[in-house]
C-alpha positions in Angstrom: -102.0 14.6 11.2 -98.3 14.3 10.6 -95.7 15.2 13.0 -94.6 17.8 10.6 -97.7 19.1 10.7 -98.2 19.0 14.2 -94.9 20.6 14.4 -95.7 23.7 12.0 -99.2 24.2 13.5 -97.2 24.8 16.6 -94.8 27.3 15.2 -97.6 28.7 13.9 -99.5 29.2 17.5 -95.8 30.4 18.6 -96.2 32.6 16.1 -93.2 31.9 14.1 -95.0 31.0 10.5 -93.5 33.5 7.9 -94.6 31.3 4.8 -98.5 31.3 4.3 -100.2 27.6 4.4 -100.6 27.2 0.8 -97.1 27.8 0.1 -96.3 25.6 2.5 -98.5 23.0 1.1 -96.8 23.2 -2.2 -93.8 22.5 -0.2 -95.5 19.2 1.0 -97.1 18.0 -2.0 -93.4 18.5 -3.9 -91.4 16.9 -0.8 -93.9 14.1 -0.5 -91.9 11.2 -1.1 -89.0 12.6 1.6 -88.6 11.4 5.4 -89.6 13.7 8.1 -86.2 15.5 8.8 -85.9 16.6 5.6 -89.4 18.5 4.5 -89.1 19.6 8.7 -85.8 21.4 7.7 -86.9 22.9 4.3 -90.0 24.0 5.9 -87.6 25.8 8.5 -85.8 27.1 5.8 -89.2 28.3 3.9 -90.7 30.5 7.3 -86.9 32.3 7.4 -86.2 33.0 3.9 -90.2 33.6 2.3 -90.3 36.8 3.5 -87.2 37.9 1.8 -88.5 36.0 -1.5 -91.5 37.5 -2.0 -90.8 41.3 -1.0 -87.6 40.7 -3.8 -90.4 39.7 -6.3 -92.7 42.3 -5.6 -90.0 45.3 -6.2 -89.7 44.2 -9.8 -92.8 42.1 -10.2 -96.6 42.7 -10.6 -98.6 40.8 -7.7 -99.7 38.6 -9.6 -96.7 37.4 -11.7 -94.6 37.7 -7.8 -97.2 35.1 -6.4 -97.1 32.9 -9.8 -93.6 32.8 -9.5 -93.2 32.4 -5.9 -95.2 29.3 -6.3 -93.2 28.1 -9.2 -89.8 29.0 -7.5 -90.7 26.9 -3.9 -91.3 23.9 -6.3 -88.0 24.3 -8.2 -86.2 24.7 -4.6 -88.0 22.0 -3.5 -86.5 19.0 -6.4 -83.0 20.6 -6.1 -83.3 20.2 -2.5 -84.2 16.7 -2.7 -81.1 15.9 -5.6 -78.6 17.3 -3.1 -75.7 15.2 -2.3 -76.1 14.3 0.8 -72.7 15.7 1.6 -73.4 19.1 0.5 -76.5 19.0 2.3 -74.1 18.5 5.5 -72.1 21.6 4.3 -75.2 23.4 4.6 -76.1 22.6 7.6 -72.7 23.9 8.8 -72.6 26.7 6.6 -75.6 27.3 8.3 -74.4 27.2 12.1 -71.2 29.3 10.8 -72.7 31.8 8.7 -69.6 33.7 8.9 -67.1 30.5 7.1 -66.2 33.2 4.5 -65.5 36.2 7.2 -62.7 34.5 8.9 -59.2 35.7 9.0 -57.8 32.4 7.0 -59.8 33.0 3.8 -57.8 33.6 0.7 -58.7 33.3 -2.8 -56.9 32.8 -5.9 -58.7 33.2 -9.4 -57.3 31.9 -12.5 -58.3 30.4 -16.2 -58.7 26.7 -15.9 -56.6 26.1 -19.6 -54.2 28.5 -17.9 -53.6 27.2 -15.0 -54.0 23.4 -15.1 -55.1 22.5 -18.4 -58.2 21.0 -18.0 -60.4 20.5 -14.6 -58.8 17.7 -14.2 -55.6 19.6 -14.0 -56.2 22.3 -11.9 -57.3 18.9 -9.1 -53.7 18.2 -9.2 -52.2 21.4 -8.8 -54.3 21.6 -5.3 -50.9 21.1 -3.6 -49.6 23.7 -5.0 -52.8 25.7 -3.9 -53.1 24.3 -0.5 -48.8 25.2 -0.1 -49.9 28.9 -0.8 -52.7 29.2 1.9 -55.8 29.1 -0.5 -59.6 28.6 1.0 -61.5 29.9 -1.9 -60.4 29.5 -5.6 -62.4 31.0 -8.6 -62.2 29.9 -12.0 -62.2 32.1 -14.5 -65.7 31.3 -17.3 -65.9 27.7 -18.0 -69.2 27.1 -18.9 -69.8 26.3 -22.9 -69.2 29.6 -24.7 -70.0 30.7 -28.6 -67.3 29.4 -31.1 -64.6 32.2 -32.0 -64.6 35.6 -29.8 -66.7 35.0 -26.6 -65.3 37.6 -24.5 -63.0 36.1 -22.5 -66.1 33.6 -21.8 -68.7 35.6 -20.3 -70.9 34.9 -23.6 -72.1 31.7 -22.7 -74.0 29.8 -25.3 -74.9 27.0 -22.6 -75.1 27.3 -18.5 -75.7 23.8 -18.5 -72.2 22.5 -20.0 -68.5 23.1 -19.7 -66.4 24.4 -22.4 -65.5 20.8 -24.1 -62.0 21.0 -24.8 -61.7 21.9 -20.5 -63.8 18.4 -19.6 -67.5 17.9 -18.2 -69.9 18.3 -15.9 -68.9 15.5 -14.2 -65.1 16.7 -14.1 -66.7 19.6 -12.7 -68.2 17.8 -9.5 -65.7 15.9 -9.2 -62.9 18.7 -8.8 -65.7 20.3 -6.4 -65.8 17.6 -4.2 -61.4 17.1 -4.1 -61.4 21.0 -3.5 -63.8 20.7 -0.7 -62.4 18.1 0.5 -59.1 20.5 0.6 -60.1 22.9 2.7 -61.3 24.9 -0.8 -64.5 26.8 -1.8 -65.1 26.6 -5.6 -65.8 29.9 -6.9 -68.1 29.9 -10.6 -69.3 32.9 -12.7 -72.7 32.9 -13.3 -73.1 36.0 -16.3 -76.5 37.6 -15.1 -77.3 40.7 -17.8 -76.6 38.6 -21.1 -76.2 35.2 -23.1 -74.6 34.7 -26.6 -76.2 35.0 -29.6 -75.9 31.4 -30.1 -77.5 30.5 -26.4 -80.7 28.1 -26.8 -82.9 31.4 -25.8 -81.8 33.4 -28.6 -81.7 30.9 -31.1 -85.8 30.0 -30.7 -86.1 34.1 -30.7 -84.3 34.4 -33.9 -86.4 31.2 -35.3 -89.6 32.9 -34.7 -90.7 31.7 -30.8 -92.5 34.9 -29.5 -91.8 33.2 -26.0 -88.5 33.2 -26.3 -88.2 36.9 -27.9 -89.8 37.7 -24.5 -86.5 37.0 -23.3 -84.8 39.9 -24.9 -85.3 43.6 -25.6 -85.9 43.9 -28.8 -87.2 46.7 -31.3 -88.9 47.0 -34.7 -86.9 50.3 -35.3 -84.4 53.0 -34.0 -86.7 55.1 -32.0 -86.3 53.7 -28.5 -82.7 52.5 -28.6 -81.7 56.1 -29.7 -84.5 57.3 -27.0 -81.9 55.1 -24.8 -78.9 55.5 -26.1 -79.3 59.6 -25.2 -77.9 58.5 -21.2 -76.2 55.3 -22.0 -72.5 55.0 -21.8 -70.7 52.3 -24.2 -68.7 49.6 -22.0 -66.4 48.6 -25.3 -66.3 52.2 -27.3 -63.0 50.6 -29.7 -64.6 47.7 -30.8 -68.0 47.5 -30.1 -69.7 51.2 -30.1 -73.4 51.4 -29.0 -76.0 49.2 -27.4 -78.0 48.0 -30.0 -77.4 45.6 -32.7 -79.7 44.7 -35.8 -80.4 40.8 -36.3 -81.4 40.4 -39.5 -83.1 36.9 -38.4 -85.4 38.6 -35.5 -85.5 42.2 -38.4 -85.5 43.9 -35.4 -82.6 45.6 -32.8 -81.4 43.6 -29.9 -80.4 45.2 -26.6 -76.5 44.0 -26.8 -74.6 46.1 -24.2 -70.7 44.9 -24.2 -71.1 42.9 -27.3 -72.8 42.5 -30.4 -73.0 38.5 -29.9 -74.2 39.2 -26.3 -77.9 39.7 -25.9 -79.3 41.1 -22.4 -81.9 39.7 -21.2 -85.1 41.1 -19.7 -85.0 40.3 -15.9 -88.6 42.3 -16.1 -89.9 38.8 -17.6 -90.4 36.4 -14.6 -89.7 33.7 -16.9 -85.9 35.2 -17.1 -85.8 34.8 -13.2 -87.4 31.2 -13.1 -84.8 30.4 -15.5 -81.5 31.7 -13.5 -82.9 30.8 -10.4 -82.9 26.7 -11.9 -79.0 27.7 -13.3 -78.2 28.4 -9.7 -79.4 25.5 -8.2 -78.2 23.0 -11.2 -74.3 25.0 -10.6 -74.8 24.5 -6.3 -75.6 21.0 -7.1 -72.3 20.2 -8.8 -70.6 21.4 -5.5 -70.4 25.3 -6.9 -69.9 26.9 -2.8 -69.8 30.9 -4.5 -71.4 31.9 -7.7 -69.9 35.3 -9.0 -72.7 37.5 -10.5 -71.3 38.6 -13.4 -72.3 42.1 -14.8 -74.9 42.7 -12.0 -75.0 46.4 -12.2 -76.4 46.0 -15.6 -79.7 43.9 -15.2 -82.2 46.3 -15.1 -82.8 49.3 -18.4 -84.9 52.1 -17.4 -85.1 54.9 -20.0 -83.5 58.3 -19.2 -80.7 56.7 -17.4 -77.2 55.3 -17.9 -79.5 51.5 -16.9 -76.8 50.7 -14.4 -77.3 50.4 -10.6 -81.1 50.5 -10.8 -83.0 50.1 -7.4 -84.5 46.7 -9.3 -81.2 44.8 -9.3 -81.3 44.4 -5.6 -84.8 43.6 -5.4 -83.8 40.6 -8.0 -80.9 39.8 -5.9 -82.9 40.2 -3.2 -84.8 37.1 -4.5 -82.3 34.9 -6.1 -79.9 34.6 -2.7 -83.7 33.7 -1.1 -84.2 31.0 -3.3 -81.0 29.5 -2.9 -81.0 30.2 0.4 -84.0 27.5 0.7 -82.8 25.2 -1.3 -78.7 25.0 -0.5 -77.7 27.8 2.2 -74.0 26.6 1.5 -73.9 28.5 -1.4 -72.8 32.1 -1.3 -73.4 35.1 -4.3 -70.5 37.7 -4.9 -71.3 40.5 -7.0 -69.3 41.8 -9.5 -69.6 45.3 -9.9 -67.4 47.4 -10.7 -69.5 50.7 -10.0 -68.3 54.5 -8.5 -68.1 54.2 -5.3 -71.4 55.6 -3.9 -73.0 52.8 -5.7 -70.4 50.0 -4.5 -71.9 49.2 -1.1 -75.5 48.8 -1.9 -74.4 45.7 -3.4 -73.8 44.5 -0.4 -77.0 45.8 1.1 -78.2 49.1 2.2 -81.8 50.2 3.8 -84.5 47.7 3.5 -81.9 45.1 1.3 -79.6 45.4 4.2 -78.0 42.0 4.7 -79.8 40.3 2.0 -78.6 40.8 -1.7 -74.7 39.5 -2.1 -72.7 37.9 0.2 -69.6 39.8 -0.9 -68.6 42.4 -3.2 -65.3 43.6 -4.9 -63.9 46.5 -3.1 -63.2 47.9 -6.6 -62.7 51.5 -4.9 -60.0 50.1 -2.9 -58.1 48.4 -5.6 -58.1 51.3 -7.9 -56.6 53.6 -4.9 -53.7 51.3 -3.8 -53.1 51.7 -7.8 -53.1 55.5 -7.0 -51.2 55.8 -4.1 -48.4 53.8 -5.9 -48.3 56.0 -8.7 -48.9 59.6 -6.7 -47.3 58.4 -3.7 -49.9 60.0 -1.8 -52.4 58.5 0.4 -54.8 61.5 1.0 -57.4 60.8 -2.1 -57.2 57.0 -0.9 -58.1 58.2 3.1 -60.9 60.6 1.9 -62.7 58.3 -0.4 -62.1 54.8 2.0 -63.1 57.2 5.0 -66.7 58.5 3.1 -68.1 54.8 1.8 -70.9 54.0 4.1 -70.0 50.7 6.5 -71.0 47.4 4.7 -73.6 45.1 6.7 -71.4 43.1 9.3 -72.5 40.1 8.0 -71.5 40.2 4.6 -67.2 41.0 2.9 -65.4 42.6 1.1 -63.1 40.9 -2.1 -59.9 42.3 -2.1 -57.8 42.2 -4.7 -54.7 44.3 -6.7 -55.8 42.4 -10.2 -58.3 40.4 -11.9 -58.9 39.4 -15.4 -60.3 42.7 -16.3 -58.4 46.2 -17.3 -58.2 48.4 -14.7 -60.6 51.4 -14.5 -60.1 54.7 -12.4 -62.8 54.7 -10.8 -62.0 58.4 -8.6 -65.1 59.9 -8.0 -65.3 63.6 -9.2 -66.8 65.1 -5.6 -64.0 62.8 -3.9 -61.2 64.3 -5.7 -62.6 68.0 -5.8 -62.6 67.7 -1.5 -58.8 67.7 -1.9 -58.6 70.3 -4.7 -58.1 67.9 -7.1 -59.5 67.5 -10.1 -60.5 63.9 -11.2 -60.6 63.9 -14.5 -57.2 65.2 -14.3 -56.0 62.4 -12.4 -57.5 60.1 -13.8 -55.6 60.9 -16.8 -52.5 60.8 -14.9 -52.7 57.6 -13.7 -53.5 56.3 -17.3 -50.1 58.2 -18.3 -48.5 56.3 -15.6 -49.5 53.0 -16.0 -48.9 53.0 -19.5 -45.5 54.4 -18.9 -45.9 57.8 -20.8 -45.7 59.9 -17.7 -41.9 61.3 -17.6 -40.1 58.6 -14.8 -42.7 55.8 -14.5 -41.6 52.3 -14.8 -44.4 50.6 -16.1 -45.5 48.5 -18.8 -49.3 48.9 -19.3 -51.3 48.8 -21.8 -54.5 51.5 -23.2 -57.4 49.4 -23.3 -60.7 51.1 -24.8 -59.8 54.8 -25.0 -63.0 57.1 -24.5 -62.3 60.3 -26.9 -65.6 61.8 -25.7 -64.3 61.0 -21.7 -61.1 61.3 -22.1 -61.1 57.7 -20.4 -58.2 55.2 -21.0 -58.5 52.1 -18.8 -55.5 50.1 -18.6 -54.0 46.0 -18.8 -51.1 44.5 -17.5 -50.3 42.3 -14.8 -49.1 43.5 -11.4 -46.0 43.2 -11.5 -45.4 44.6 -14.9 -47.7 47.9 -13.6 -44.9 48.0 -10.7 -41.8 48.6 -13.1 -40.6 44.6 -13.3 -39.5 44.8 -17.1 -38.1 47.8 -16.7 -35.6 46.7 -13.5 -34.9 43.9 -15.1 -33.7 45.1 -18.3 -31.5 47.8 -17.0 -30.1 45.3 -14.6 -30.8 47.2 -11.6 -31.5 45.6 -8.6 -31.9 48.9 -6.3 -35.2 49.5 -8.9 -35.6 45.5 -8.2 -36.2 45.9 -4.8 -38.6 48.8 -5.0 -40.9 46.7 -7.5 -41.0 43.9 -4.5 -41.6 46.7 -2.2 -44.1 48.1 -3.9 -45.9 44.4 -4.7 -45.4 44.0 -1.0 -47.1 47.1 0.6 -49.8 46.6 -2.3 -50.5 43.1 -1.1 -50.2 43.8 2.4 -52.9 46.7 1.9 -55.0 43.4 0.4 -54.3 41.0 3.0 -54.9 43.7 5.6 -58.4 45.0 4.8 -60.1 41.9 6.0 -62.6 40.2 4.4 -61.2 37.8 1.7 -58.2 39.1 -0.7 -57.6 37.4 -3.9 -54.4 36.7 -5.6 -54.5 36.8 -9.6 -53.1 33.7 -10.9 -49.0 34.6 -11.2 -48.8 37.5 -8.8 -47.6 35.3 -6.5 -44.4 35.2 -8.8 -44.3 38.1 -10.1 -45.3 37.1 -13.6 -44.6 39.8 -15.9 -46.9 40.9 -19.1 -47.3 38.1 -22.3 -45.9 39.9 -24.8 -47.5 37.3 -27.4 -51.2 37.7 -26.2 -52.4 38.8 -29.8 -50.9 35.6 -31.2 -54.4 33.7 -30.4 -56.9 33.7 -32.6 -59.9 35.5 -31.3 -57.5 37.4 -29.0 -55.7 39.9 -31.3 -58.2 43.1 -30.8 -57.9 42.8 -26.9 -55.2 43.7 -25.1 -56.1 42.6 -21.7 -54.7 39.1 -22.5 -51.6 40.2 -21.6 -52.9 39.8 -18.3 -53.8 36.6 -18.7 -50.5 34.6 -19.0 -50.1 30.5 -19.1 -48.8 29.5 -15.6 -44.9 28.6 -16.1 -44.7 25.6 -14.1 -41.3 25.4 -14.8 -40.6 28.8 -12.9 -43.4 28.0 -10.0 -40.8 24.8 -9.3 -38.5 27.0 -8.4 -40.6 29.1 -6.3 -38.5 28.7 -3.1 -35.5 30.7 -4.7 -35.3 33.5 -3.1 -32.8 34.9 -5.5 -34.9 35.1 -8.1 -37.9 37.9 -8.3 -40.1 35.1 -8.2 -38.6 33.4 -5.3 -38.8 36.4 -3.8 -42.6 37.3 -4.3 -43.9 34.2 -3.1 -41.7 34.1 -0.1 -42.8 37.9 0.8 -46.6 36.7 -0.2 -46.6 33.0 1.2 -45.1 35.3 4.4 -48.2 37.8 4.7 -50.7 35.1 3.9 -49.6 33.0 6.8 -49.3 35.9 9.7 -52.9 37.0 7.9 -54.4 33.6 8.9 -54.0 34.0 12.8 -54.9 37.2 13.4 -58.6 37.6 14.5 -58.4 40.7 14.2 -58.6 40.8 10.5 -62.3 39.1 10.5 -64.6 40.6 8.3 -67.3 41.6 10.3 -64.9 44.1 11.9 -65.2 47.8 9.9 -61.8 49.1 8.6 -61.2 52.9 9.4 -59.1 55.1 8.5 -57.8 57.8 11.3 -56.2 60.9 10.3 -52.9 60.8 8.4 -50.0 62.2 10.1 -48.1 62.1 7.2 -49.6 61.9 3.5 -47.3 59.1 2.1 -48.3 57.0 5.1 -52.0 55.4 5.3 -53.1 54.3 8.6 -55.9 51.7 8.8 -57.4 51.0 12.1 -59.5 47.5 13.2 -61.4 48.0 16.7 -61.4 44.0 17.1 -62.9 42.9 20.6 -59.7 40.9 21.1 -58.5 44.3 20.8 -57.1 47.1 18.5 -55.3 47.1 15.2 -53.4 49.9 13.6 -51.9 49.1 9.8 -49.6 51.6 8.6 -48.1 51.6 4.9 -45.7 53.7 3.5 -46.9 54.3 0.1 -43.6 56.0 -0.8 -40.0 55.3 -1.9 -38.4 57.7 0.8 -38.5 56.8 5.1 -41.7 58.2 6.6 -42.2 58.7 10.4 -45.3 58.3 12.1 -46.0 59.7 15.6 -45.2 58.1 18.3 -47.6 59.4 20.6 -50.5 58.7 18.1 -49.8 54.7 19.5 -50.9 55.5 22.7 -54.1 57.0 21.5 -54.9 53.7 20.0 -54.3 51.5 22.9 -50.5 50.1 20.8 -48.0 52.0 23.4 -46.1 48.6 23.6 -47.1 47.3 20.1 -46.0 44.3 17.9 -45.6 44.5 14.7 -47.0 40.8 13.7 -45.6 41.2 10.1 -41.7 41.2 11.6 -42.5 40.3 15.4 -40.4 43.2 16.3 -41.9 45.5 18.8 -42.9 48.9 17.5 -41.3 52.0 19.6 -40.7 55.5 18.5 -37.0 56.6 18.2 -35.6 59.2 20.5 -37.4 62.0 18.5 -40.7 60.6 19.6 -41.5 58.7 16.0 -42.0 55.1 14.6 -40.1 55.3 11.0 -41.1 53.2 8.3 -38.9 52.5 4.9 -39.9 52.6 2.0 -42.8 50.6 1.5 -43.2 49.3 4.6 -46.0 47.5 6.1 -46.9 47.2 9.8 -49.2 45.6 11.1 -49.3 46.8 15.0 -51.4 44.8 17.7 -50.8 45.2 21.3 -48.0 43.6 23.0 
């Protein structure tokens, strides 16, 4: 008998065995040829996580194809547990004693597109300076992986998971910058698209060659009766340019399930082949040094007829079973989901009731995003505090992404019930903050773009970076720097709502300098049909050399942003483990965030307007902040002689005790 034997026959006596003997002795018989330490630690790793892997399996699973593919799955953890660098396998272990790395108060992200920002790979490694100079601990690149030739959606229509877009570098480029960013202090953030490949993926190809296996892969259908039996409760993501769900191949003669895209086929996650796949992606992407893998269109994963197939109880069972696996093999590596849901739906991807804890990592606080964007635009913070206020507290062992833009348009997600609370009606405002942002409302500065305008909703989601949303252009062309300072002011309270939330905020490539909209986004080929390229500029390294001018709007933005970030990364009090609440307003242009830390209280107050707002004095005292300090200025916060703290417009404090 082995010592590792010996060892789990007595956590089995201590009755610590969660993984069953014969699962275990898969683990053996694959783990063979490793010394002692290592099969003793993925035999740890096998008792914690098992349980977790096979309850994810048997929500979508039949018993039979869950213990088939259990089996299968412990073997494929096993070999990429054994190809690990060694060095990543010493990330895991600390990972592992610091489960809460991605919590802490120092994290900051930055996404961008690798062509935009550096080139190549090898050009974003040497812009990590430039990175490092503006705080960043996590940094997500935008799809890389091989897409189809011509439009691929901005890249999430991958045609190979396995290789990098060519004219970007290689694999090995890819590992390589992993390890320098690592090295740096940096997580490597990856998309991993969950609900669909491209037409010309390896999968689809063998289905539309005649490979019944491979046709397994998709949903597809001899005739119109069940995609219009669908179609009754589906809504379309792409109504201007790609309307319905269903697309006829004329190679498979049949209709292909093809939500966003007509070159993007879903696949059937109800095939456990689908999930032995993925689950061998994810390991092959953590291998290259991948530390966070963003699941891209995760609310879509699972179709069940009679409903809009979004947010099904499924998709967290699969989650469920895909962080398990990786879990096993490299604990290092951390899922975020993307999904962009209403916000009753938003927390459960975080995990809620039985998944609590054990689905994604972290999440996009989409609801808060899309209400900063609101209380800009209304200058009211009362639908933001009533809709924050009601979401249900997210596991303290998991965060929140914050951010004020991504690669995506922006959709207003206000939740009908939320607005109706208030007397509002949300269809109505949503359509006023579509006429805002796309400067049709009478007096708004901004330069957005429609994207994809619903006729049957009345839905218009709208493009255009940040600053250009906050009335840049506009202040610049009439010369006016009193309208100038307001669009700082308004990036600033925006961003300091971002930084102040806790978990980890994310900066959109050229936010940091206030980078205005491309006007020439339809120039590329491939690009002229959607708009939200304007978004999506070419970093001017030529302006970010000047980025220490603070006479410039620029200057100015990364001075007010490198300024929050670092004030940001030594407060404790901003971990993400710690809920933020939201007491009740005393004045409705003024949103109050508080943060019960142990090292004691928090109180964030922003002034979401253009005009001074006060704030009661006396309401300090009831948080413990009579003698506060405002750690954004270091000036110490004390009413006036009328009893009231005033804030200017769009001001930021962020008040700890004294």
């Amino acid at each position: 008998m082995t010592g590792f034997t010996r060892g789990r026959n007595l956590r089995q006596n201590e009755t610590m065995r969660r993984a069953p003997e014969s699962v275990h002795a898969i683990a053996d018989e694959a783990l063979a040829a490793a010394p002692a330490d290592l099969r003793e630690t993925f035999g740890l790793r096998l008792d914690r996580w098992w349980a977790d892997l096979r309850d994810g399996l048997a929500g979508v699973y039949s018993p039979e194809d869950a213990d088939g593919l259990g089996e299968r799955l412990v073997r494929l953890a096993a070999a990429a547990f054994l190809a690990r660098d060694p060095e990543l396998r010493r990330l895991d272990a600390e990972r592992t004693l610091a489960p809460d790395w991605f919590q802490q108060s120092d994290m900051l992200g930055y996404a961008a597109y690798t062509d935009r920002f550096g080139g190549t790979i090898a050009g974003v490694q040497d812009k990590i300076g430039y990175l490092q100079e503006l705080g960043v601990t996590y940094l997500h690149l935008m799809p890389l992986l091989r897409p189809r030739p011509g439009d691929s959606d901005g890249g999430y229509a991958v045609a190979d998971y396995r290789t990098v877009r060519e004219d970007l570098g290689t694999v090995a480029d890819l590992t390589t910058l992993a390890t320098a960013l690592r090295h740096s202090g940096i997580s490597l953030v990856l998309d991993l698209v969950l609900n669909h490949v491209a037409r010309e993926h390896e999968w689809a190809e063998k289905a539309r060659a005649g490979d019944e296996r491979y046709r397994e892969y998709f949903y597809t259908y001899p005739d119109r009766t069940m995609p219009d039996a669908y179609e009754r409760t589906l809504p379309e993501v792409f109504p201007d340019f790609a309307p319905g769900n269903f697309t006829f191949d004329d190679d498979l003669k049949a209709w292909v399930w093809t939500t966003f895209n007509s070159f993007q086929w879903d696949v059937k996650w109800t095939n456990p082949d689908v999930f032995y796949e993925y689950a061998d992606i994810i390991l092959f992407l953590a291998n290259t040094g991948v530390q966070v893998l963003r699941l891209d269109a995760i609310a879509f994963m699972f179709k069940r007829l009679g409903t809009n197939s979004q947010n099904q109880p499924e998709v967290h069972f699969i989650t469920q079973a895909l962080r398990a696996v990786s879990r096993i093999a490299c604990p290092a590596v951390t899922f975020k989901a993307e999904a962009i849901v209403g916000p009753t739906d938003l927390v459960h991807y975080l995990g809620q009731g039985n998944h609590h804890g054990k689905v994604s990592d972290i999440a996009y606080h989409n609801t808060l995003m899309v209400q900063i964007w609101s209380m800009l635009a209304a200058r009211d913070a009362r639908p933001a505090a009533y809709a924050l206020r009601n979401l249900p507290v997210a596991p303290s062992t998991t965060a929140w992404v914050t951010y004020l833009r991504c690669h995506d348009d922006i959709g207003w997600a206000i939740d009908d019930d939320d607005a109706a609370a208030l007397g509002l009606s949300g269809r109505d405002h949503r359509a006023f903050l579509s006429d805002y942002y796309s400067g049709v409302f009478p007096g708004s500065p901004a330069r957005g773009l429609v994207f994809q305008y619903n006729p049957a909703t009345g839905d218009r989601r709208i493009s255009g970076m940040a600053a250009s949303l906050n009335g840049l252009e506009s202040a610049i062309e009439q010369n006016d720097s009193a309208a100038l300072d307001l669009v700082i002011g308004r990036m600033f309270v925006a961003y300091a709502m971002v930084l102040g939330w806790g978990g980890i905020p994310v900066v959109w490539m050229g936010d940091e300098l206030a980078l205005t909209n491309d006007l020439h986004w339809a120039d590329e080929p491939g690009h002229e049909n959607d708009n939200r390229w304007t978004h999506r500029p070419s970093m001017p390294w030529d302006l970010a050399a000047r980025r220490t001018d603070g006479t410039t709007p620029a200057g100015r933005m990364f001075g007010v942003l490198r300024h929050l970030i670092g004030v940001r990364s030594g407060l404790p009090h901003l971990h993400a483990s710690v809920a933020a609440e939201i007491p009740a307003l005393s004045d409705p242009g003024v949103l109050p965030v508080l943060r019960r830390h142990p090292v004691g209280p928090m109180l964030q107050l922003y002034n979401v307007t253009d005009s001074w707002r006060s704030w009661p004095g006396d309401r300090l005292a009831e948080f413990g902040l009579a003698d506060g300090i405002d750690q954004i200025s270091g000036d110490a916060v004390r009413p006036g002689d009328e009893g009231n703290v005033w804030l200017p417009p769009y001001a930021a404090l962020w008040i700890t005790a004294g």
